[in-house]
C-alpha positions in Angstrom: 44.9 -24.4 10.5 46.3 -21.4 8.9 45.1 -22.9 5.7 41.7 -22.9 6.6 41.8 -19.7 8.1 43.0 -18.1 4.7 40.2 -20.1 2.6 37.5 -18.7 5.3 38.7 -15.4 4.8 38.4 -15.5 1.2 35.1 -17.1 1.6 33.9 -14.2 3.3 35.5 -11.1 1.8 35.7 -12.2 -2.1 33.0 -10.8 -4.0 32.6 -14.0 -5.9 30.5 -15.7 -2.5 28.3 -17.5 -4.6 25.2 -15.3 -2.9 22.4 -14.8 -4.0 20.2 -11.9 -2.2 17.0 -12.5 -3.6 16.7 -16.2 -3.5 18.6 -15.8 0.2 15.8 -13.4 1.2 13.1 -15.3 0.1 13.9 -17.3 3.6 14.3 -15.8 6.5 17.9 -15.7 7.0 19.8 -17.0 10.2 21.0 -14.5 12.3 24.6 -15.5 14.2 25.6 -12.6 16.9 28.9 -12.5 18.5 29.4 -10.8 21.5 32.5 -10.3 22.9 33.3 -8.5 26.5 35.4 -5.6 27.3 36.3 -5.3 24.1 37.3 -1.8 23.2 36.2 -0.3 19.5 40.3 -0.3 17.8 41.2 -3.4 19.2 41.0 -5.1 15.5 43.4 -4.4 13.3 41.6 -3.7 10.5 39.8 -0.9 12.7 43.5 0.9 13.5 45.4 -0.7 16.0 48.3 -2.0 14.0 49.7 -3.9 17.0 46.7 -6.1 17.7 46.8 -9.6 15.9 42.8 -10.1 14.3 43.2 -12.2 11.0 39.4 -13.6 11.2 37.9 -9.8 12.8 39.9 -8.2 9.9 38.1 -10.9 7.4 34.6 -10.2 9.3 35.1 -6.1 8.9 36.5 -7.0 5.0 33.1 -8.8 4.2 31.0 -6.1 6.0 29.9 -2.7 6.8 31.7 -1.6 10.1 29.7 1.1 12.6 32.8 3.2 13.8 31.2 5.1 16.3 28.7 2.2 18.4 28.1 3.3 22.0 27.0 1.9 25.3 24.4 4.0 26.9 25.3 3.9 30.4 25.4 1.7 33.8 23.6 1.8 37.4 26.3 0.1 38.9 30.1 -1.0 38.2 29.7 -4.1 36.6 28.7 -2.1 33.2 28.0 -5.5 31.1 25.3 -6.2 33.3 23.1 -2.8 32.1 24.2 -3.5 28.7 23.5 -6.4 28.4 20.1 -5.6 29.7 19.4 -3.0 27.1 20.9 -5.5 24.4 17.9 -8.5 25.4 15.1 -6.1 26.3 15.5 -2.7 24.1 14.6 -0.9 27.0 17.3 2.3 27.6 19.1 2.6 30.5 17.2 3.6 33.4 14.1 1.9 32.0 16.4 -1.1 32.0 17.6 -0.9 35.6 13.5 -0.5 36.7 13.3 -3.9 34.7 15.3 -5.6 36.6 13.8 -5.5 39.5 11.7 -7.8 38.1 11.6 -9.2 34.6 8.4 -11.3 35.0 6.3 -9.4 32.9 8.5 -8.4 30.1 9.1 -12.6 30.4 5.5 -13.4 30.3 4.8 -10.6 27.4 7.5 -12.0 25.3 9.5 -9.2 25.7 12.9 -10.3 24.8 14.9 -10.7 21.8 14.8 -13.9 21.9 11.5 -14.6 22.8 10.6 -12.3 19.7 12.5 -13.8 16.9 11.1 -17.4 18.2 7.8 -15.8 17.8 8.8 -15.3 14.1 9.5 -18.5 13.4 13.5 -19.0 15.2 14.7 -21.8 16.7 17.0 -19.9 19.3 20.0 -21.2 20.9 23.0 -19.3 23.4 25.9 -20.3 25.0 28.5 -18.4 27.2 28.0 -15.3 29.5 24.6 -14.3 30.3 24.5 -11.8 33.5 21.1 -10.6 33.2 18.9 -11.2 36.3 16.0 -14.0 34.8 16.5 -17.4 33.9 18.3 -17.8 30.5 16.7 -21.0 30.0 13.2 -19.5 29.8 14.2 -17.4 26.8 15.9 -19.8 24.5 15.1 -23.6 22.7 18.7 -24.1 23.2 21.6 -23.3 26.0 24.6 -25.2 26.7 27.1 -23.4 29.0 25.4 -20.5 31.0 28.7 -18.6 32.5 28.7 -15.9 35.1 29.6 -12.1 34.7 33.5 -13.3 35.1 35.5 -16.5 35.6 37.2 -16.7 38.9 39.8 -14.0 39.8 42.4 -15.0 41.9 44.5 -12.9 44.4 47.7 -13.0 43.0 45.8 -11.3 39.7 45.4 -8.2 41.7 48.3 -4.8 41.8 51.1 -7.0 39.3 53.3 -6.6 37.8 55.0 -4.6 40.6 58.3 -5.2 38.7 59.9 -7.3 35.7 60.7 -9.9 38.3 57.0 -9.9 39.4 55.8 -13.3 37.3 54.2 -14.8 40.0 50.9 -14.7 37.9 51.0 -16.1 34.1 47.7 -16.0 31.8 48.8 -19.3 30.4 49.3 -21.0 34.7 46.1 -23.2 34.5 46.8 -23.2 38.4 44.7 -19.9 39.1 41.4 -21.4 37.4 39.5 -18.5 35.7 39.1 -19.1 31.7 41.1 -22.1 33.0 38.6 -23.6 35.4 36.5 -27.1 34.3 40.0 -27.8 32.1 39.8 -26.0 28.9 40.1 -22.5 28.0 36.2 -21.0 28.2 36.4 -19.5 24.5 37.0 -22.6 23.4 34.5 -24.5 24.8 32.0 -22.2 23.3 33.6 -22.5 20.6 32.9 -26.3 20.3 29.3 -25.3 21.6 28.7 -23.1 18.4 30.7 -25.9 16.1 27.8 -28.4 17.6 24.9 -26.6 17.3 25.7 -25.7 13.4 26.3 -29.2 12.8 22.6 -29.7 14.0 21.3 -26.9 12.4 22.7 -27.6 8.6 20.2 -30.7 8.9 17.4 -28.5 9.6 15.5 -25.5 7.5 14.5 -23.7 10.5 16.1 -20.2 10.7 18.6 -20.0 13.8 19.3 -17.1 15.9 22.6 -18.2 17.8 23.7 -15.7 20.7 27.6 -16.1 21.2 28.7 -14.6 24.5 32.5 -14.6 25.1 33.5 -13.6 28.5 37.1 -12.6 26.8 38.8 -11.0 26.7 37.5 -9.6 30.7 40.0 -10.4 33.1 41.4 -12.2 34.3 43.1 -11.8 30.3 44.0 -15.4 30.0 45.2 -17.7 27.1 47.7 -20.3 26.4 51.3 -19.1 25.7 51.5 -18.6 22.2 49.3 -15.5 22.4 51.2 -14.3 24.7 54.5 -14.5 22.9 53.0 -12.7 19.5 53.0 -9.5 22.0 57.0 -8.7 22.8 56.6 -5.7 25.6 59.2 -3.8 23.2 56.0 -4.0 20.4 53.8 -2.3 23.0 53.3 1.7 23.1 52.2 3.0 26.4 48.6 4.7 25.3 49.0 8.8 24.0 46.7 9.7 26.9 48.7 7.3 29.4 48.9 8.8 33.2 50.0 7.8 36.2 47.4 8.8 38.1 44.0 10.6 37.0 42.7 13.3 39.0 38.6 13.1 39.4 39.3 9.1 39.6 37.5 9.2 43.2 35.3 11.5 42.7 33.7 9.3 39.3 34.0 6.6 41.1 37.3 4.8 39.6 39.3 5.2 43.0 40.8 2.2 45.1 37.3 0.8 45.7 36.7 -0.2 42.1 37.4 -3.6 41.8 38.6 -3.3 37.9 41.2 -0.7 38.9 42.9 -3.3 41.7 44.5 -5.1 38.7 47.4 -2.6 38.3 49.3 -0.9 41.1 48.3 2.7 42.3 50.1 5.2 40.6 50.1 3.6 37.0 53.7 2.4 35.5 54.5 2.2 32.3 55.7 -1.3 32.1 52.8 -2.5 34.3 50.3 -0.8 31.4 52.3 -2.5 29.0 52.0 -6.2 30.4 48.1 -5.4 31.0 48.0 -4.7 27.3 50.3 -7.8 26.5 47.9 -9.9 28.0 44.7 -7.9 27.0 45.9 -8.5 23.3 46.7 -11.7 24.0 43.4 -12.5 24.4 42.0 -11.2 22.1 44.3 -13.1 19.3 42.8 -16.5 21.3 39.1 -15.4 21.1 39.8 -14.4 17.2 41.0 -17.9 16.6 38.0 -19.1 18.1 35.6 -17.3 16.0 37.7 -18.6 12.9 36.4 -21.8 13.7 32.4 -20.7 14.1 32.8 -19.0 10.7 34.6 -22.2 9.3 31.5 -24.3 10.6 29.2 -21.9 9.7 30.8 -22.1 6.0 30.9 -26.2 6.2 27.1 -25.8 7.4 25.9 -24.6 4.0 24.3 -21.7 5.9 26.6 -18.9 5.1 24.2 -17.4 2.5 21.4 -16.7 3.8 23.2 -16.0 7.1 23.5 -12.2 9.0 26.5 -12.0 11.4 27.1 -9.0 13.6 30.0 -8.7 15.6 29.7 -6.0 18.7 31.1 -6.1 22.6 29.4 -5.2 25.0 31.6 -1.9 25.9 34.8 -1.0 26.0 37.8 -0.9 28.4 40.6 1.5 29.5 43.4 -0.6 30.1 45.8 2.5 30.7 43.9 5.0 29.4 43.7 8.1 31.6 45.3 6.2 34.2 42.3 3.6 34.5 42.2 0.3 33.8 38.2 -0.3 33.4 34.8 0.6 31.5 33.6 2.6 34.1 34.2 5.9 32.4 32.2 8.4 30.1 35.9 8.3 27.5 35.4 6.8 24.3 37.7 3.8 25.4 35.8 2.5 27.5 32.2 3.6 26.9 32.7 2.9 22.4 32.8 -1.0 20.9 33.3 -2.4 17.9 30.2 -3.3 15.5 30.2 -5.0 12.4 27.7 -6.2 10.4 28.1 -8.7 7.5 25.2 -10.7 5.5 23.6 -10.9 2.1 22.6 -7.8 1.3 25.2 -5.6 3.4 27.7 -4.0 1.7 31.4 -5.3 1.6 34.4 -3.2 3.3 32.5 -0.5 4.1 32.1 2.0 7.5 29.5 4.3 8.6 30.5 6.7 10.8 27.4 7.9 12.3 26.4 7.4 16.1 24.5 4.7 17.2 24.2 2.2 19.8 25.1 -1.1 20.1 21.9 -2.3 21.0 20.6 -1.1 17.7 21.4 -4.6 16.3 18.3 -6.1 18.1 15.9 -3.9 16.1 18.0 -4.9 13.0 17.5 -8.5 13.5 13.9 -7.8 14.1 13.3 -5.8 10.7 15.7 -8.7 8.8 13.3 -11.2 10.3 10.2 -9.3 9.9 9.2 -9.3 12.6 7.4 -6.3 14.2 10.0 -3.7 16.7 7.8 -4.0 20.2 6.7 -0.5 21.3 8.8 -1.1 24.4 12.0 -1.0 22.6 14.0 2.2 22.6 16.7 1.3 19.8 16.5 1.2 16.1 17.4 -0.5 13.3 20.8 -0.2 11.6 19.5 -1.0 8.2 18.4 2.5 7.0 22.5 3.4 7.9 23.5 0.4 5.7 21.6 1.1 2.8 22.4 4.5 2.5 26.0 6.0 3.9 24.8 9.6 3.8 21.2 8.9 5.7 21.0 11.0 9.1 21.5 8.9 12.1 18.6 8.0 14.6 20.5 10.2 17.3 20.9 13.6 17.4 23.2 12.8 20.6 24.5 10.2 22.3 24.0 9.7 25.9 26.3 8.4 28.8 25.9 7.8 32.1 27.4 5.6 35.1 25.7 5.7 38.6 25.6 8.9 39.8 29.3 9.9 39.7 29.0 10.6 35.6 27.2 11.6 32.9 28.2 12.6 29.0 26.7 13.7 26.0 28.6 14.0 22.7 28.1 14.5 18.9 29.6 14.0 16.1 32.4 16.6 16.8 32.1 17.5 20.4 31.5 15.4 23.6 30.4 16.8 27.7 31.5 14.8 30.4 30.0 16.0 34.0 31.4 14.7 37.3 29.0 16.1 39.3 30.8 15.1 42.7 33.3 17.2 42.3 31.6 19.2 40.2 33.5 19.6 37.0 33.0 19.6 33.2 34.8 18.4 30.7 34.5 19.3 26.8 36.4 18.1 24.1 36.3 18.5 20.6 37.0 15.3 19.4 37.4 15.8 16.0 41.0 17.4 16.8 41.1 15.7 20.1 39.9 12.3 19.3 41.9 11.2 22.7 40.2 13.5 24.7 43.3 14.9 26.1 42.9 18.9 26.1 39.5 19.8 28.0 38.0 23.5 26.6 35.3 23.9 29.0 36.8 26.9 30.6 37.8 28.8 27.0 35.4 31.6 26.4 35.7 30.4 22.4 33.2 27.7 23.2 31.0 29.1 25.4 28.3 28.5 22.8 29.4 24.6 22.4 29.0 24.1 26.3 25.8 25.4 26.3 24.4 23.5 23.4 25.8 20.6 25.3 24.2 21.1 28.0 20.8 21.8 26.6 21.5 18.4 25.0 22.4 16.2 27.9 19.4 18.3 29.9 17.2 17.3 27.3 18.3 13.2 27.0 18.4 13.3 30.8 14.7 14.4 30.7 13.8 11.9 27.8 15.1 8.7 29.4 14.0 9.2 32.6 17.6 10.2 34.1 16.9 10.3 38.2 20.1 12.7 38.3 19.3 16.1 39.0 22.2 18.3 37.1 19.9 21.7 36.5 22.7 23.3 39.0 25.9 22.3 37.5 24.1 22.7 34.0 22.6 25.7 34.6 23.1 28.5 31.7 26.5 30.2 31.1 
């Protein structure tokens, strides 16, 4: 195994991949998207975490052109994949999104998704794993094997633990408790040997593929055999900078007791109880990288790998001890920041872009890789321009945050606004210097200038995407 794993990682980041862009591109290449959930932006080695164990995510950001700074847009209610995921299959923005959903039958019956768009251009389509968007998956793609809900099972005894050392009454590896466990095999494995099947089928053909990967790792409950596990000693495992016990507005931004996500660890926050939630956090993620090793090793065996696009994003983030919260239910780059990584013929090798985009830009990438036409209903853009040139000006002046009405954020490149309007408070944060968004300046006379700018900004995206929040009060001029 750890052979092959070497030889697919030279396969993919040598620069002697017998590729060739122009014959590749005379065919419309296959498009393979992996989507991962919960899976904050560092949590790949290769991107800075030097305790997280990613040989095959290292290999994918080595043989591609990473997006450092890829953001969610927001959520209307605490299960945060379900609006991003929206916004990922649909284009539409956020609040646009959650109209939508109400009822997708015309953006069904117009051929509004991304699916339904690249079949239109000549894709055979095919998914397997989580879904959580409110429409029938099966409508949208040739192919599905395993449609998986928003989470595997949770069990009680997953809940406020560790409350000690001696608390091991729940283990990620215990197939007892079900979750990733239930139906008898790990779920990133079986769609795993989904993915493994379908590019066995699809080397036989010459129809272009678009294959939509959803893990539900590594979401709790963080499960995976053992031997994940052990690579994580608790010793190994730092406490986050901006660690607390407890955060202050957590009730008032709705990240209190009645927050499901925030039940996993006891109220206040300990340190070792951080550190096991990372342990097994980690943990799976080294499982769900081992799985994607063997998609890109079938993918390689398939003969496909050279005219194929791959892009590697998560549907969000997650705090996991950060600020004292455990979820993605914050406006914090932890939780509201994913990875995003983009490899393929004609995208450049080891390279980053640190403008600010969204993660549902890769939709309108596919669509311009594919030629096919962007619908006017989609809000997002395409990465390409970015990836061509590192110096080209982003798409978005800002980027926009929201959750419910408990939060909203706006940020640049150097300086983000967090409002909790409940309370009311604003935050501001430079996060050049502050990149952990630790020291708030709002009240500092020196950036009376920045809060105003950032307020004009997040007036004028609020007004722009249709925000139903009314903040003219708490935004109101200095």
């Amino acid at each position: 195994m750890r052979i092959l794993l070497v030889l697919i990682i030279a396969f993919l980041a040598s620069s002697d991949i017998p590729v060739e862009p122009e014959k590749a591109l005379a065919r419309k290449p296959n498009i393979l998207f992996i989507f991962t959930d919960d899976q904050r932006y560092n949590t790949i080695r290769a991107l800075g975490d030097p305790v997280v164990i990613t040989p095959t995510l290292d290999s994918l950001v080595r043989a591609g052109t990473t997006f450092t700074h890829a953001y969610n847009m927001g959520a209307w209610h605490g299960a945060v994949c379900v609006a991003s995921r929206a916004m990922l299959v649909t284009g539409l923005p956020v609040w646009k999104a959650q109209q939508a959903e109400k009822n997708y039958r015309a953006l069904v019956n117009a051929n509004g998704f991304w699916s339904q768009q690249l079949k239109k251009a000549g894709y055979e389509t095919y998914m397997t794993g989580k879904w959580h968007v409110n429409t029938d998956v099966n409508r949208l793609f040739d192919h599905v094997t395993h449609e998986r809900p928003g989470m595997p099972n949770q069990n009680p005894a997953g809940y406020h633990r560790p409350s000690s050392p001696q608390d091991t009454t729940w283990q990620p590896w215990d197939e007892e408790y079900g979750g990733f466990w239930k139906g008898g095999k790990h779920w990133s494995e079986v769609l795993a040997d989904d993915a493994v099947g379908y590019l066995k089928e699809a080397s036989q053909k010459d129809t272009p593929f678009f294959m939509y990967l959803a893990f539900n790792a590594p979401h709790d409950p963080r499960q995976s055999p053992k031997k994940y596990v052990d690579m994580y000693p608790l010793d190994k495992i730092p406490v986050p900078v901006s660690y607390l016990d407890e955060y202050p507005y957590k009730d008032a931004m709705g990240c209190g007791k009645e927050l499901r996500d925030e039940w996993l660890a006891p109220f206040p926050r300990t340190p070792y109880a951080i550190k096991k939630n990372i342990q097994e956090y980690y943990a799976s993620i080294s499982h769900l990288d081992a799985q994607i090793g063997r998609i890109l090793r079938a993918l390689a065996q398939s003969g496909k790998l050279d005219n194929t696009y791959i892009f590697f994003t998560a549907d969000h983030g997650l705090a996991v001890g950060h600020h004292g919260l455990l979820g993605k239910q914050s406006q914090f780059d932890h939780s509201v920041r994913a990875p995003l990584v983009a490899i393929g013929p004609t995208i450049p090798k080891g390279e980053k872009r640190n403008q600010q985009v969204y993660l549902q830009d890769i939709m309108a990438t596919t669509y311009e890789l594919a030629g096919a036409t962007k619908p006017s209903h989609v809000y997002f853009n395409s990465l390409l321009p970015l990836i061509k040139n590192k110096k080209a000006t982003g798409a978005y002046p800002e980027i926009y945050g929201s959750y419910m009405d408990l939060q909203r954020m706006v940020r640049t490149d150097q300086y983000k606004l967090i409002v909790y309007p409940k309370v009311p408070k604003l935050l501001l944060f430079d996060i050049r210097k502050d990149p952990a968004e630790m020291h708030d300046l709002a009240e500092q006379k020196a950036y009376k200038t920045v809060l105003q700018d950032l307020k004009n900004r997040l007036l004028r995206q609020q007004q722009q995407l249709n925000d139903p929040l009314d903040l003219s009060a708490i935004l109101k001029p200095i």
